[in-house]
C-alpha positions as CSV (number, residue, x, y, z in Angstrom):
1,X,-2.8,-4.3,-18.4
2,X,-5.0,-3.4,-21.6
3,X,-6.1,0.2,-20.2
4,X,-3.4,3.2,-19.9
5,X,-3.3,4.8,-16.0
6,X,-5.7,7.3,-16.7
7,X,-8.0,4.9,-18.3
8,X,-7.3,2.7,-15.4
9,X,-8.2,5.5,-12.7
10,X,-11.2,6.6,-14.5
11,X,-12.5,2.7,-14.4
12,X,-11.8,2.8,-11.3
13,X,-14.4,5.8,-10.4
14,X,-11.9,7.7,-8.3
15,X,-12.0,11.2,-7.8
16,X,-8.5,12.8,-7.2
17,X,-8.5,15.4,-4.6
18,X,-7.0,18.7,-5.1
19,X,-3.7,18.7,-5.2
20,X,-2.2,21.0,-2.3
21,X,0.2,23.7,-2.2
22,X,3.4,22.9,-0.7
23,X,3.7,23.9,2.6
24,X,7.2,25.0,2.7
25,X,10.5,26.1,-0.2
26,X,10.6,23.1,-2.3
27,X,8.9,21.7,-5.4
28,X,5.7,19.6,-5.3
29,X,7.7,17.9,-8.7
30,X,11.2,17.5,-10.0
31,X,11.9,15.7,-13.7
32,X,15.6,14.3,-13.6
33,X,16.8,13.0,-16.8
34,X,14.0,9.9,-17.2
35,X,12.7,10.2,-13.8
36,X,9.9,12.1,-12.2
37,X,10.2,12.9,-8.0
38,X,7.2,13.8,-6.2
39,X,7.8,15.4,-2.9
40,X,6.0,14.0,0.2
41,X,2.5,14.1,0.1
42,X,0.0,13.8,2.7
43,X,-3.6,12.5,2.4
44,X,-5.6,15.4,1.2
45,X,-9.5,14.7,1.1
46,X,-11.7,15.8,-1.6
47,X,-12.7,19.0,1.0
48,X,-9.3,19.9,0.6
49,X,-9.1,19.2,3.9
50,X,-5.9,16.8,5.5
51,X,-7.2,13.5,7.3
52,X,-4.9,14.0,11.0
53,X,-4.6,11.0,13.6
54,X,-1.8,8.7,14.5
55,X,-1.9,4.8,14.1
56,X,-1.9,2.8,17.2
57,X,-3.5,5.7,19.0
58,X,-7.1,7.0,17.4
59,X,-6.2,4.8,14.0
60,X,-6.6,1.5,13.6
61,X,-4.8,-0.4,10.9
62,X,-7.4,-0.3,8.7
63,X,-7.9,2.9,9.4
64,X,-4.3,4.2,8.7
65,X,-3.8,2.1,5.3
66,X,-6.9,3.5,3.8
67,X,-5.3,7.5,4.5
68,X,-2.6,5.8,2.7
69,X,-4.5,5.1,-0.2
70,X,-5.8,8.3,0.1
71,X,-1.8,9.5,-0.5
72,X,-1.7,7.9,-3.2
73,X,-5.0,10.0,-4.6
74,X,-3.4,12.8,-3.6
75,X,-0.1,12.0,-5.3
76,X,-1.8,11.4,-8.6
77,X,-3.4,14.6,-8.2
78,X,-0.3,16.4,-7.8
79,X,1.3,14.8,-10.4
80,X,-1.5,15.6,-12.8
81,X,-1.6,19.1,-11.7
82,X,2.3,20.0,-11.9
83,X,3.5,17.7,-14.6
84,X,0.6,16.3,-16.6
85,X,-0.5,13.3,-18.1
86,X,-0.4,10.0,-16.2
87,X,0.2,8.0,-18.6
88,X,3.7,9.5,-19.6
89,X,5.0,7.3,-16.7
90,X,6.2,3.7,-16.7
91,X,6.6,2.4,-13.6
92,X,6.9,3.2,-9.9
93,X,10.3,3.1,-8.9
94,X,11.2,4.0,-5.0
95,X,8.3,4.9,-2.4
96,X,9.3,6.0,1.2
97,X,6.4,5.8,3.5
98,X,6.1,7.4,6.9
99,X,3.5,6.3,9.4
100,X,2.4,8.6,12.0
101,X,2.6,6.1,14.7
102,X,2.4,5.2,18.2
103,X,6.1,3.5,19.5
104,X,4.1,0.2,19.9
105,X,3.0,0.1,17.0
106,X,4.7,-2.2,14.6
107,X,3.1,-2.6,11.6
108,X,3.6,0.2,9.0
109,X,4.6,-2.0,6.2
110,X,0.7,-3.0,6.1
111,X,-0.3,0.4,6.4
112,X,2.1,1.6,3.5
113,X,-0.2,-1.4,1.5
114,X,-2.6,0.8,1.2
115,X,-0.6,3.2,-1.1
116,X,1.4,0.4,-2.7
117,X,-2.2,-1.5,-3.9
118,X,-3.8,1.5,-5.3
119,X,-0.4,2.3,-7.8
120,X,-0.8,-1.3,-8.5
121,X,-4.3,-0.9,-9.8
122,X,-3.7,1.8,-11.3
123,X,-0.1,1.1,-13.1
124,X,-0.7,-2.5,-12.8
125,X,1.5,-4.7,-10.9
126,X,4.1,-5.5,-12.7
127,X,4.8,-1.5,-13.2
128,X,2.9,-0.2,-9.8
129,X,5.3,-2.1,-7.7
130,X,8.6,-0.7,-7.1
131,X,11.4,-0.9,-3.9
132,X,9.9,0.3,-0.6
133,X,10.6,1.2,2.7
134,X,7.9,2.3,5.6
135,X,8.9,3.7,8.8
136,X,6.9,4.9,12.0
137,X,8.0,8.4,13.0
138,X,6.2,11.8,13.9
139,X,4.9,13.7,11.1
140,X,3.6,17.5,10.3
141,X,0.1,18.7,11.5
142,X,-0.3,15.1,13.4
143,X,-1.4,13.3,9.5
144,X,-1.4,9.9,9.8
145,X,0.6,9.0,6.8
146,X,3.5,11.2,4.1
147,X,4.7,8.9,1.1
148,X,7.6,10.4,-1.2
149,X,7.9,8.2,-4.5
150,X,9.9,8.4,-7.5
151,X,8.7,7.3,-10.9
152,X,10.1,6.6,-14.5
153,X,9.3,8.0,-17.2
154,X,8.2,6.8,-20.5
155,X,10.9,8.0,-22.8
């Protein structure tokens, strides 16, 4: 990849939501020796509003991976807002994705895609790939989708 993150993103044409407050006693970011954790986040819109629904109920697939992507927006966002430049990070390392989802429905891996593709773009994919897991469960304020990740840091 020729173009740093930011560069990337900008390319790209995306506009980052705003980043939101956190919504209880912990910290939207935590640097750990070379590592950078970002709580989870949830798929702010550019309104500041959250996107709400559960998959396999009133979201389709498609439907449910695209408010992952927007996780993934909202994740940059935060991370621009409470610890700065993008491109200080070299790779994604660990994401947990949980998927607002019906008991039936079994296919949050693909909806997780959603945030997994747009860190590729944006890190590229030999950096914007990292280990995974995505799980159905209930989830705050009925959003469709919360991703936690952890990154490393450029040293």
């Amino acid at each position: 990849m020729n173009m740093s993150p930011s560069q990337q993103l900008k390319a790209m044409g995306v506009v980052l939501p705003p980043a939101p407050p956190p919504a209880g006693v912990y910290k939207p970011v935590l640097v750990v020796d070379n590592f950078l954790y970002v709580s989870g986040q949830g798929p702010m819109q550019n309104d500041g509003s959250l996107m709400v629904g559960r998959a396999g109920d009133d979201l389709n697939l498609e439907q449910a991976k695209e408010a992952a992507r927007q996780v993934g927006l909202t994740m940059l966002s935060t991370i621009v807002t409470h610890f700065g430049e993008l491109d200080k990070i070299k790779r994604v390392v660990k994401v947990l994705g949980m998927v607002n989802s019906t008991p039936e429905f079994g296919q949050q891996p693909l909806v997780i895609n959603g945030f997994s593709e747009l860190m590729a773009e944006v890190f590229g994919p030999e950096h914007g790939i990292g280990v995974r897991s995505a799980v159905g469960m209930m989830l705050p304020g009925n959003i469709p989708v919360e991703i936690e990740a952890m990154f490393e840091l450029i040293k």
